[in-house]
N, CA, C and O atoms as CSV, one atom per row, in Angstrom:
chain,resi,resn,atom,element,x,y,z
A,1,UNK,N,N,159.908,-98.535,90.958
A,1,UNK,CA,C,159.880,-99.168,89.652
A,1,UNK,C,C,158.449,-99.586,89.384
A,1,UNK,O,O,157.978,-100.661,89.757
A,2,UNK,N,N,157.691,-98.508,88.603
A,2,UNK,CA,C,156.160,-98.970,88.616
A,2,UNK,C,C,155.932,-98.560,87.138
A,2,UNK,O,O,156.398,-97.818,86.274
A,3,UNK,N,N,154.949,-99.467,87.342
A,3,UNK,CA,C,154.328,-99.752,85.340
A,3,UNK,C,C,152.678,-99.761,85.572
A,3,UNK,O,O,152.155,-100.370,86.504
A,4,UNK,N,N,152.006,-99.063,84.672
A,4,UNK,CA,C,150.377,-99.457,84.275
A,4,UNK,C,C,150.455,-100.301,83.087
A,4,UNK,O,O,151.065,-100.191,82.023
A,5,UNK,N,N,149.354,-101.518,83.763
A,5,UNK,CA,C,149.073,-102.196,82.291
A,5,UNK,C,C,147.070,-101.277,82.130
A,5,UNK,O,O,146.110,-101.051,82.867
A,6,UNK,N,N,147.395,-101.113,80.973
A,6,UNK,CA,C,145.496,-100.451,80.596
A,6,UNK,C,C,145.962,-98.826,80.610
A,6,UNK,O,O,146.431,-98.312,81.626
A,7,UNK,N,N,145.832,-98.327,79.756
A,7,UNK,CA,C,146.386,-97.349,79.534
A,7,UNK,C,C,145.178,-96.056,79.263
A,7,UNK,O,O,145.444,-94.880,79.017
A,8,UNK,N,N,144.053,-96.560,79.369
A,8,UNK,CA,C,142.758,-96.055,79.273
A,8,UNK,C,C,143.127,-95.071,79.675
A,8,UNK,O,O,144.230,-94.525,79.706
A,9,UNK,N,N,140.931,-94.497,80.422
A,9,UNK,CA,C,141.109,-92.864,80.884
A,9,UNK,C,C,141.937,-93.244,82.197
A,9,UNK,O,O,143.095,-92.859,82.356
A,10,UNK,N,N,141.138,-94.158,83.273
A,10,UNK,CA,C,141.778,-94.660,84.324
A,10,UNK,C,C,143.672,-94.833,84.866
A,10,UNK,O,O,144.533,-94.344,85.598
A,11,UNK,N,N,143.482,-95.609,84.135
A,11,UNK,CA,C,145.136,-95.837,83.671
A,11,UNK,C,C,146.564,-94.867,83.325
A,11,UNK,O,O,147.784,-94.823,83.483
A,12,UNK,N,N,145.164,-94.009,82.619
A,12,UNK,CA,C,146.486,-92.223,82.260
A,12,UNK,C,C,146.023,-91.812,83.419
A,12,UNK,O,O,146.660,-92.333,84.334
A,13,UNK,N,N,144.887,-90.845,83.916
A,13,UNK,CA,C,144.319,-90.064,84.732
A,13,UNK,C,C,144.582,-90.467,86.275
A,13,UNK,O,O,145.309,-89.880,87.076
A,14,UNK,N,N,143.950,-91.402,86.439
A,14,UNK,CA,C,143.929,-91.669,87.927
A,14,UNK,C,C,145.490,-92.396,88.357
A,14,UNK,O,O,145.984,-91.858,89.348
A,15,UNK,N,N,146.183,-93.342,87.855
A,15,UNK,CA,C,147.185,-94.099,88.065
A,15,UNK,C,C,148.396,-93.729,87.387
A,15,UNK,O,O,149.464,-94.237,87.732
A,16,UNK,N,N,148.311,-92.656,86.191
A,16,UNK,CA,C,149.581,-92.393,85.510
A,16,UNK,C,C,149.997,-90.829,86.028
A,16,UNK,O,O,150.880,-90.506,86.823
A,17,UNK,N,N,149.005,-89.952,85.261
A,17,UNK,CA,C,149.011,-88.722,85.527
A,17,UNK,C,C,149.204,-88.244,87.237
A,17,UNK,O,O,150.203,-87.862,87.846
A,18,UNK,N,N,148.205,-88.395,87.545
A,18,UNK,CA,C,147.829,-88.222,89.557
A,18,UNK,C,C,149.438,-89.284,90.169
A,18,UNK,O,O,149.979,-88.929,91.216
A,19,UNK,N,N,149.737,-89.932,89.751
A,19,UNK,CA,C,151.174,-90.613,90.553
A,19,UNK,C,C,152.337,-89.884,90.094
A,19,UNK,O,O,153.213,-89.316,90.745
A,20,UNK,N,N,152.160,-90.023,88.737
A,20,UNK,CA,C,153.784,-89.198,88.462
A,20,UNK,C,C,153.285,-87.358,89.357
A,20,UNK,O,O,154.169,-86.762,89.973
A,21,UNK,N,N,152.434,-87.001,89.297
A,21,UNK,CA,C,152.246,-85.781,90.136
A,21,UNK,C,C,152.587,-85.749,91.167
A,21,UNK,O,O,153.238,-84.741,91.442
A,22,UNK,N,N,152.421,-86.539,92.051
A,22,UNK,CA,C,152.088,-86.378,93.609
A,22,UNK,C,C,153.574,-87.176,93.849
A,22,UNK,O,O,154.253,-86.712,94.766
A,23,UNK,N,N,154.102,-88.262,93.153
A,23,UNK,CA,C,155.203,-88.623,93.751
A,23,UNK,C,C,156.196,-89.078,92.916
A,23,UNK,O,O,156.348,-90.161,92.351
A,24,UNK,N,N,156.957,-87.896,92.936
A,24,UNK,CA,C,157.629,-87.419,91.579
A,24,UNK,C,C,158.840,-88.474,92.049
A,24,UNK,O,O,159.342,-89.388,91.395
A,25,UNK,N,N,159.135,-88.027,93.418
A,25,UNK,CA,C,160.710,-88.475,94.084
A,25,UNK,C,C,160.437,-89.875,94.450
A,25,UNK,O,O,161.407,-90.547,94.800
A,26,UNK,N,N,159.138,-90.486,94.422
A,26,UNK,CA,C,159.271,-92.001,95.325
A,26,UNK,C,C,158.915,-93.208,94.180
A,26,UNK,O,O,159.093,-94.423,94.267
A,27,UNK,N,N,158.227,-92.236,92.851
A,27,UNK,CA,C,158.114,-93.497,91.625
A,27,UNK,C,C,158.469,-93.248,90.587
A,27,UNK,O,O,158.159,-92.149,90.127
A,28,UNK,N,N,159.047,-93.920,90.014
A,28,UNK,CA,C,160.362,-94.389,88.867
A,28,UNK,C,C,158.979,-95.211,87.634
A,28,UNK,O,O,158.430,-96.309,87.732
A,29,UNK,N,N,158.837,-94.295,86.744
A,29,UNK,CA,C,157.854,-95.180,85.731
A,29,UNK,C,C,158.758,-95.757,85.075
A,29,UNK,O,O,159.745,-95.093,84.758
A,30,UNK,N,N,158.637,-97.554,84.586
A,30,UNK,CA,C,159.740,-98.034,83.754
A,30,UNK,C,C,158.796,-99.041,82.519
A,30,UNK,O,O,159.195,-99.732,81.582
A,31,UNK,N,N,157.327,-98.721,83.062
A,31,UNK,CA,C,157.176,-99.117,81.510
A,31,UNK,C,C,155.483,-98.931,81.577
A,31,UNK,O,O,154.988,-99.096,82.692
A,32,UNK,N,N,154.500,-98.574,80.370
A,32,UNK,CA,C,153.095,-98.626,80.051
A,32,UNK,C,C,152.985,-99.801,79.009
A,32,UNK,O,O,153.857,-100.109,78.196
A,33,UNK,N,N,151.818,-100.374,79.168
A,33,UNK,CA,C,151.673,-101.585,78.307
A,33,UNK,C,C,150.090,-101.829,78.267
A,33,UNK,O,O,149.359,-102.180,79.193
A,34,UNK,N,N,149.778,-101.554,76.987
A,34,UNK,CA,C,148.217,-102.212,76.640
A,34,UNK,C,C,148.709,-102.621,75.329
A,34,UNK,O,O,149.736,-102.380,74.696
A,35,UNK,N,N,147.363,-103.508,75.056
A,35,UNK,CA,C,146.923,-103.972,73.819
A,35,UNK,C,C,147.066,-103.327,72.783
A,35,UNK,O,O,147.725,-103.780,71.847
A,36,UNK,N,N,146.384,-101.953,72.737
A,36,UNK,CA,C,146.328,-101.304,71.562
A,36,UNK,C,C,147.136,-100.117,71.533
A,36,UNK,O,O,146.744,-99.025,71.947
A,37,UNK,N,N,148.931,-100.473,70.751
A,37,UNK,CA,C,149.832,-99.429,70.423
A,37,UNK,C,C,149.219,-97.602,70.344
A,37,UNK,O,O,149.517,-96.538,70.887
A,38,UNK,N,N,148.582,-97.916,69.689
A,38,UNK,CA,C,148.001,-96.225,69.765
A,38,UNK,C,C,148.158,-95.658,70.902
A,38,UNK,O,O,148.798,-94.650,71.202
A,39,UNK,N,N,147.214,-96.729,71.847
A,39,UNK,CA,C,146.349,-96.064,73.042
A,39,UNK,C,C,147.981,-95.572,73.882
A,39,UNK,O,O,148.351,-94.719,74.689
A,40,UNK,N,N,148.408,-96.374,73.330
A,40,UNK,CA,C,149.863,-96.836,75.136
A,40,UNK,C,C,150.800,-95.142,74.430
A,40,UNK,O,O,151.529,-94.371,75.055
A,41,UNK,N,N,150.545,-95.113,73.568
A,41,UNK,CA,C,151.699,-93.793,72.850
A,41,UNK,C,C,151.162,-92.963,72.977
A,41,UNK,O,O,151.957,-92.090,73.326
A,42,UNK,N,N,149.953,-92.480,72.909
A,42,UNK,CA,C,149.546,-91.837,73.609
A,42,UNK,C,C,149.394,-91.095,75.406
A,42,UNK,O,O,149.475,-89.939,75.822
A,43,UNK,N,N,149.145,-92.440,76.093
A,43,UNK,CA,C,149.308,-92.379,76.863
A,43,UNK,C,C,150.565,-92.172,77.691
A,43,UNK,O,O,150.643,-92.093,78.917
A,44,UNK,N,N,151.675,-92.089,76.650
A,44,UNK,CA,C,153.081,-91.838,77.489
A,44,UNK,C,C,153.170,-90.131,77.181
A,44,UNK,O,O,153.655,-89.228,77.862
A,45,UNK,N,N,152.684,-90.121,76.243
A,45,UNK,CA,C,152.945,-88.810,76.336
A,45,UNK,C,C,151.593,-87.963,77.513
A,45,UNK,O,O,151.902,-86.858,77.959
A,46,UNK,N,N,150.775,-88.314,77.749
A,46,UNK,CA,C,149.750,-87.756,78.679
A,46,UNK,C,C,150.076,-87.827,79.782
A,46,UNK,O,O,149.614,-86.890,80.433
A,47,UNK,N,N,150.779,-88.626,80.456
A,47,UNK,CA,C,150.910,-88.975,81.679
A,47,UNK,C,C,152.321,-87.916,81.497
A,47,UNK,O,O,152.729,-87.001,82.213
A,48,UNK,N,N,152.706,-88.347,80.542
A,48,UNK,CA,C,154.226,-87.186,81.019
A,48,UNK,C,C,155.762,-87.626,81.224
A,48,UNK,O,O,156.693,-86.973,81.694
A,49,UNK,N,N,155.722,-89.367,80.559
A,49,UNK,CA,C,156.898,-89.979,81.431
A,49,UNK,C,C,157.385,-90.238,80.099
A,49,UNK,O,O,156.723,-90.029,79.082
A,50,UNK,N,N,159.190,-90.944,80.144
A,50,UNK,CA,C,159.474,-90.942,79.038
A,50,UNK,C,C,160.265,-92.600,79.356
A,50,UNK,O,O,161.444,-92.892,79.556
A,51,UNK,N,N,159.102,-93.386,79.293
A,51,UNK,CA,C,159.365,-95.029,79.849
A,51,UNK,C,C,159.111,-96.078,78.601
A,51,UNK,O,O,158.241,-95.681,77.826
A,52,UNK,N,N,159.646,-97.207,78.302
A,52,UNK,CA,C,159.304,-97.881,77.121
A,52,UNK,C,C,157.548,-98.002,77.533
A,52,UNK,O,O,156.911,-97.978,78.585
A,53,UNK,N,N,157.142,-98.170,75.786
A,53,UNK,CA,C,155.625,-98.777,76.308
A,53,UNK,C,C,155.650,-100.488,75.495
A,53,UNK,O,O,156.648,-100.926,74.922
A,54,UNK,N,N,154.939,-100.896,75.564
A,54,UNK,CA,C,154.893,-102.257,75.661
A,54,UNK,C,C,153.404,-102.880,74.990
A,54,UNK,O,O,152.475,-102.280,75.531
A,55,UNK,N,N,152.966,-103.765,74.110
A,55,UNK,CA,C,151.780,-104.498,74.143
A,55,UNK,C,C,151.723,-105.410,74.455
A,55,UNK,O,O,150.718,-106.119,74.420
A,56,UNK,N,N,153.066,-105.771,74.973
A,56,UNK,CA,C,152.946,-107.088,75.270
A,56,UNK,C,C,152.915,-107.712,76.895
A,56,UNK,O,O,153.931,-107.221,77.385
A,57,UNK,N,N,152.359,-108.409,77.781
A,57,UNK,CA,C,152.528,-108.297,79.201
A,57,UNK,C,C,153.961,-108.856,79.606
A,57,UNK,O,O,154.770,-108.582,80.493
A,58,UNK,N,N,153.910,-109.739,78.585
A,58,UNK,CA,C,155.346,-110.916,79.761
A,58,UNK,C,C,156.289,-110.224,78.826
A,58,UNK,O,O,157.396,-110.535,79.264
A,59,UNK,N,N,156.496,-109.310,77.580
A,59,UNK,CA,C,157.327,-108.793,77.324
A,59,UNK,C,C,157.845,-107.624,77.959
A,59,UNK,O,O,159.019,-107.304,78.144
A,60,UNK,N,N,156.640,-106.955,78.306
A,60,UNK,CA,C,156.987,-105.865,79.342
A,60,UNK,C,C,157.753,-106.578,80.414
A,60,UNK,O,O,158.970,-106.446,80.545
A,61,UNK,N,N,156.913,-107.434,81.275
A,61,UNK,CA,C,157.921,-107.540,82.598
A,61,UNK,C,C,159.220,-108.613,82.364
A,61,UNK,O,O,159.550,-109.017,83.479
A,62,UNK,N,N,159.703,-108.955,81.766
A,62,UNK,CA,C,160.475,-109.328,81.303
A,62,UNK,C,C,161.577,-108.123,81.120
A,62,UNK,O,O,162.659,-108.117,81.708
A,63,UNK,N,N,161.320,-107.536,80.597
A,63,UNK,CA,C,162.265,-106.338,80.081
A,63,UNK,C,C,162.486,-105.110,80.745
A,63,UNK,O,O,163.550,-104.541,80.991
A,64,UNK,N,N,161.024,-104.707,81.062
A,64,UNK,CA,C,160.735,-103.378,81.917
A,64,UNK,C,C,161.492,-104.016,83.914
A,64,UNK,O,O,162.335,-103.566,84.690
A,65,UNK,N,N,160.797,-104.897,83.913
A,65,UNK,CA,C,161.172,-105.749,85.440
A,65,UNK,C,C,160.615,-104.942,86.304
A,65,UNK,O,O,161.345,-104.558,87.218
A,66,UNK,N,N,159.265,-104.480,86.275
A,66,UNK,CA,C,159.040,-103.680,87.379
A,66,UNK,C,C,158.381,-104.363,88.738
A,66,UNK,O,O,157.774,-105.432,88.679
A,67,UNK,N,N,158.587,-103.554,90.082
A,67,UNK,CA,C,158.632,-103.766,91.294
A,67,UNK,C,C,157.325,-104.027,91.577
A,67,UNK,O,O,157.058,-104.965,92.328
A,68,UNK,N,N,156.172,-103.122,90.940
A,68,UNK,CA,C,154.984,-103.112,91.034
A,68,UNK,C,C,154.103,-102.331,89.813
A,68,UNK,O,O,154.675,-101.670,88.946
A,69,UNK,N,N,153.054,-102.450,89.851
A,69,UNK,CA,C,151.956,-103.027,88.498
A,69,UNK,C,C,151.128,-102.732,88.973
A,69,UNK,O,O,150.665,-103.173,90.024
A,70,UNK,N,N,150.593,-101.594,88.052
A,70,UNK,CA,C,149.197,-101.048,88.602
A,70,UNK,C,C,148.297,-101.591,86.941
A,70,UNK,O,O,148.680,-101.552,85.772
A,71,UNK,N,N,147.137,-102.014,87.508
A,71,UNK,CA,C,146.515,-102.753,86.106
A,71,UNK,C,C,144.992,-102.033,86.655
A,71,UNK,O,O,144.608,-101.735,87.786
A,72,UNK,N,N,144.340,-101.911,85.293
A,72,UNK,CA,C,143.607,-101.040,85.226
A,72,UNK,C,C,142.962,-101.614,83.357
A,72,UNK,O,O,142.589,-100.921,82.411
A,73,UNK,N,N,143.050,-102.690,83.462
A,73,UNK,CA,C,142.508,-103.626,82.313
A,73,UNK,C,C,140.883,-103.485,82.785
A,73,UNK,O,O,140.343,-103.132,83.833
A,74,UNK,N,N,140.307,-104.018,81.256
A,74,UNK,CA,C,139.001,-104.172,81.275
A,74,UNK,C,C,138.186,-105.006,82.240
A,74,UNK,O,O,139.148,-105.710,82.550
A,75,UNK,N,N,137.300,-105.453,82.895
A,75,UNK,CA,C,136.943,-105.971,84.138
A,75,UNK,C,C,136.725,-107.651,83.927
A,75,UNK,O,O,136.120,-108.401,84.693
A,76,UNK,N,N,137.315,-107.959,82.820
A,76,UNK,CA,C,136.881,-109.630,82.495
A,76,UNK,C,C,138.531,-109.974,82.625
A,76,UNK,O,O,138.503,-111.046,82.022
A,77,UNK,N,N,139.885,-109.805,82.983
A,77,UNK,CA,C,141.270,-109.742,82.712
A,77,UNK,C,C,141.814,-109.313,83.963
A,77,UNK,O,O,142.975,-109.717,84.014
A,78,UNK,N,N,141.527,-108.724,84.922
A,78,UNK,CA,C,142.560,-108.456,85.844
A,78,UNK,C,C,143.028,-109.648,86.311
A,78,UNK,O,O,144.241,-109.857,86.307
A,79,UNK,N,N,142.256,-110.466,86.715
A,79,UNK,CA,C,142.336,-111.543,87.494
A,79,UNK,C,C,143.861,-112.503,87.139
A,79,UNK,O,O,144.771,-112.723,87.939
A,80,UNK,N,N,143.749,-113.076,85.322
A,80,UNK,CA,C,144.894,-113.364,84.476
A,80,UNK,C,C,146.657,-112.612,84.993
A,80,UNK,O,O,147.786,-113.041,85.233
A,81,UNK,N,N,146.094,-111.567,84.956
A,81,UNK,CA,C,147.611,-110.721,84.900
A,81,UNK,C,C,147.854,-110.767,86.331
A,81,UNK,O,O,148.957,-111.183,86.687
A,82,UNK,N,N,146.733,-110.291,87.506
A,82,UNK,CA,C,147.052,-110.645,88.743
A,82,UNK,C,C,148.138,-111.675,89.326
A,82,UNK,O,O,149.073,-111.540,90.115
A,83,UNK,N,N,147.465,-113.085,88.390
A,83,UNK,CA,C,148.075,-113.716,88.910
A,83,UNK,C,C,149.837,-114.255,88.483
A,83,UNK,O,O,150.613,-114.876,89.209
A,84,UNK,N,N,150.021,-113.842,87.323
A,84,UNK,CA,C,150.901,-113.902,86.369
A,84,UNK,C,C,151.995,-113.133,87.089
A,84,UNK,O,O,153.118,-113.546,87.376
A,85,UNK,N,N,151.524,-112.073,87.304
A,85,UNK,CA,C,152.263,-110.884,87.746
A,85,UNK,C,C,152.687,-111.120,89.352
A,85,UNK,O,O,153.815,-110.750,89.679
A,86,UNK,N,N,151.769,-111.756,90.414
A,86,UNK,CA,C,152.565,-112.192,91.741
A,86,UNK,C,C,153.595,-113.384,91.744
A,86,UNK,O,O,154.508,-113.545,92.554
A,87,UNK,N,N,153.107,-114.572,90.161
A,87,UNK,CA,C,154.212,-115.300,90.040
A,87,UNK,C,C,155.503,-115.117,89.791
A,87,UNK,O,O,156.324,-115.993,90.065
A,88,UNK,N,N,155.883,-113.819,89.176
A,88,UNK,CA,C,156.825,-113.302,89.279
A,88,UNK,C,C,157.796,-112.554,89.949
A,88,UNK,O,O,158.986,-112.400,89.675
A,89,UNK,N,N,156.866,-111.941,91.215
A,89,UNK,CA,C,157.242,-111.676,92.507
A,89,UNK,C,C,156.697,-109.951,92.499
A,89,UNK,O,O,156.826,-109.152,93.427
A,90,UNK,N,N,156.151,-109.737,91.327
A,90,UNK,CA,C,155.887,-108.154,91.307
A,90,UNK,C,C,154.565,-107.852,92.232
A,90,UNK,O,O,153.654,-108.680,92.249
A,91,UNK,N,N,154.498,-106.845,92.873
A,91,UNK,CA,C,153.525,-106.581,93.871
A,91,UNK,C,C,152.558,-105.568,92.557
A,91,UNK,O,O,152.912,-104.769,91.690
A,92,UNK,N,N,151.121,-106.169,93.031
A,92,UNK,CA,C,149.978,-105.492,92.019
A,92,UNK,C,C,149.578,-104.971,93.384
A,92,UNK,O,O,149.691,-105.271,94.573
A,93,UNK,N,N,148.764,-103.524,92.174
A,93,UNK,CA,C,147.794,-102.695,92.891
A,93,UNK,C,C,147.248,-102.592,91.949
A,93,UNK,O,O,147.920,-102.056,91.067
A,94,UNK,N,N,145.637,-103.047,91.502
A,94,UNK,CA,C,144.832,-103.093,91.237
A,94,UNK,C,C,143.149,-102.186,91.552
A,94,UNK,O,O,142.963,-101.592,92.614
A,95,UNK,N,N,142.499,-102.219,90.878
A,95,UNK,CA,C,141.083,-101.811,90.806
A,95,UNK,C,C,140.268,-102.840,90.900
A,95,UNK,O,O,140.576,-104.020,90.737
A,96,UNK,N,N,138.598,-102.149,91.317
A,96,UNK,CA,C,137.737,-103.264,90.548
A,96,UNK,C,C,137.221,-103.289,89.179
A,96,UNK,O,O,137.359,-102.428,88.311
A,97,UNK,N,N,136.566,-104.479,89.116
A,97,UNK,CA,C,136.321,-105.346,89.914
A,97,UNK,C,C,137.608,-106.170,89.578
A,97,UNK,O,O,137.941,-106.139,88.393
A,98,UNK,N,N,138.557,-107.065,90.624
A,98,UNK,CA,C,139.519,-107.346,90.090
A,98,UNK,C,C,139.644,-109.060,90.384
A,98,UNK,O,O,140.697,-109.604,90.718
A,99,UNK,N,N,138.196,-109.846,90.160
A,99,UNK,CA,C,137.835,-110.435,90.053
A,99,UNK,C,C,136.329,-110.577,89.603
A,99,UNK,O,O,135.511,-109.940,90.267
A,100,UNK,N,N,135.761,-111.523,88.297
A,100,UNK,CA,C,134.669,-111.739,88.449
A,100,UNK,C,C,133.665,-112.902,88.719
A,100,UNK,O,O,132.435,-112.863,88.738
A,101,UNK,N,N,134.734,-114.213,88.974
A,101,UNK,CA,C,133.808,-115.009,89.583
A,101,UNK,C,C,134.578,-115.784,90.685
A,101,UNK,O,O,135.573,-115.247,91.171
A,102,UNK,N,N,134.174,-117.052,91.127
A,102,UNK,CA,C,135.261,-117.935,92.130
A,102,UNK,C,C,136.323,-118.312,91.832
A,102,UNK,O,O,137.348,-118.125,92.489
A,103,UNK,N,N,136.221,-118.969,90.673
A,103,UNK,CA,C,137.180,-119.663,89.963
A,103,UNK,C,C,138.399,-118.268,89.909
A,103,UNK,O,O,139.540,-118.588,90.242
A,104,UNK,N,N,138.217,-117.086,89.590
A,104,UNK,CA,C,139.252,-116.349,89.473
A,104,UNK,C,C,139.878,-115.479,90.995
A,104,UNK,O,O,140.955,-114.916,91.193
A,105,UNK,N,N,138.764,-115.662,91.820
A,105,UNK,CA,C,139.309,-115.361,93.489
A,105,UNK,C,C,140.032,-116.220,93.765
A,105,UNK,O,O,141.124,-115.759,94.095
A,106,UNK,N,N,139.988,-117.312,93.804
A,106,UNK,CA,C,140.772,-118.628,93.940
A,106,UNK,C,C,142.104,-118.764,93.265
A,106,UNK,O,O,142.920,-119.562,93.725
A,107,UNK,N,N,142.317,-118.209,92.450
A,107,UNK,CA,C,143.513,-118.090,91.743
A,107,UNK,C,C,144.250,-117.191,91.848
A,107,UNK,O,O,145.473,-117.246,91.722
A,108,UNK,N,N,143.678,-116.366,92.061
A,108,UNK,CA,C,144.183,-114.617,93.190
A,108,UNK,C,C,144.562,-114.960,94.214
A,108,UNK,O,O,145.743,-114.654,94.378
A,109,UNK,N,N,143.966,-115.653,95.313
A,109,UNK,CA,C,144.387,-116.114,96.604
A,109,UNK,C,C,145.499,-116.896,96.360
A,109,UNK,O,O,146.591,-116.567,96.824
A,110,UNK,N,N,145.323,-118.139,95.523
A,110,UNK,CA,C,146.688,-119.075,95.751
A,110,UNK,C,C,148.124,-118.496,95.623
A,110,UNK,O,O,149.198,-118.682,96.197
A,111,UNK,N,N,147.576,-117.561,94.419
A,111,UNK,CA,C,148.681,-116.804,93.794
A,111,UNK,C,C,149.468,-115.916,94.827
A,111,UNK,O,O,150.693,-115.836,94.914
A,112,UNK,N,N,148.522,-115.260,95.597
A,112,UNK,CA,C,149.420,-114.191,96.468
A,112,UNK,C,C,149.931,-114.994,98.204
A,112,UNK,O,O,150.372,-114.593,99.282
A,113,UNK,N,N,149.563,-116.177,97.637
A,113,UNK,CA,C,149.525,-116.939,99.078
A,113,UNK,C,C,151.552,-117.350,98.756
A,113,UNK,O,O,152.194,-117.984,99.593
């Protein structure tokens, strides 16, 4: 049960496209979610899956409920959803930089602690 939030090149290419490829039988896409509707409708159709998409984060996991969360947001934001997203019990796999200062390592740590 896996979802990308950031639906970019990254997000389709490396984390959407390249996963639904390689592991057709072990991941279940149940939802894409960025900011900008275009990008995410697009991106469902590129990647190839036929999963709700979402702009919204806590509406997605709320609804979508996925297991794990691959985020691939702009480099000032991972940190936010990181932590949002372990409060809920969903396991992230992330990029960098997926923190950019203390204050947001610190909140990453508590969070996954």
């Amino acid at each position: 049960r896996y979802a990308v939030l950031g639906t970019g090149v990254r997000g389709c290419g490396l984390w959407g496209e390249q996963i639904r490829a390689r592991y057709p039988d072990r991941v279940e896409f149940v939802a894409l979610c960025d900011s900008n509707p275009k990008r995410v409708e697009v991106a469902r159709r590129r990647i190839g899956v036929d999963c709700p998409i979402f702009t919204n984060f806590d509406e997605m996991c709320d609804r979508a409920k996925p297991e794990a969360l691959m985020i691939t947001t702009v480099d000032s934001t991972p940190a936010d959803y990181i932590v949002r997203a372990l409060r809920r019990g969903i396991r992230v796999i992330t990029e960098k930089p997926m923190v950019v200062d203390e204050q947001q390592c610190r909140a990453v740590l508590d969070a996954e602690r």
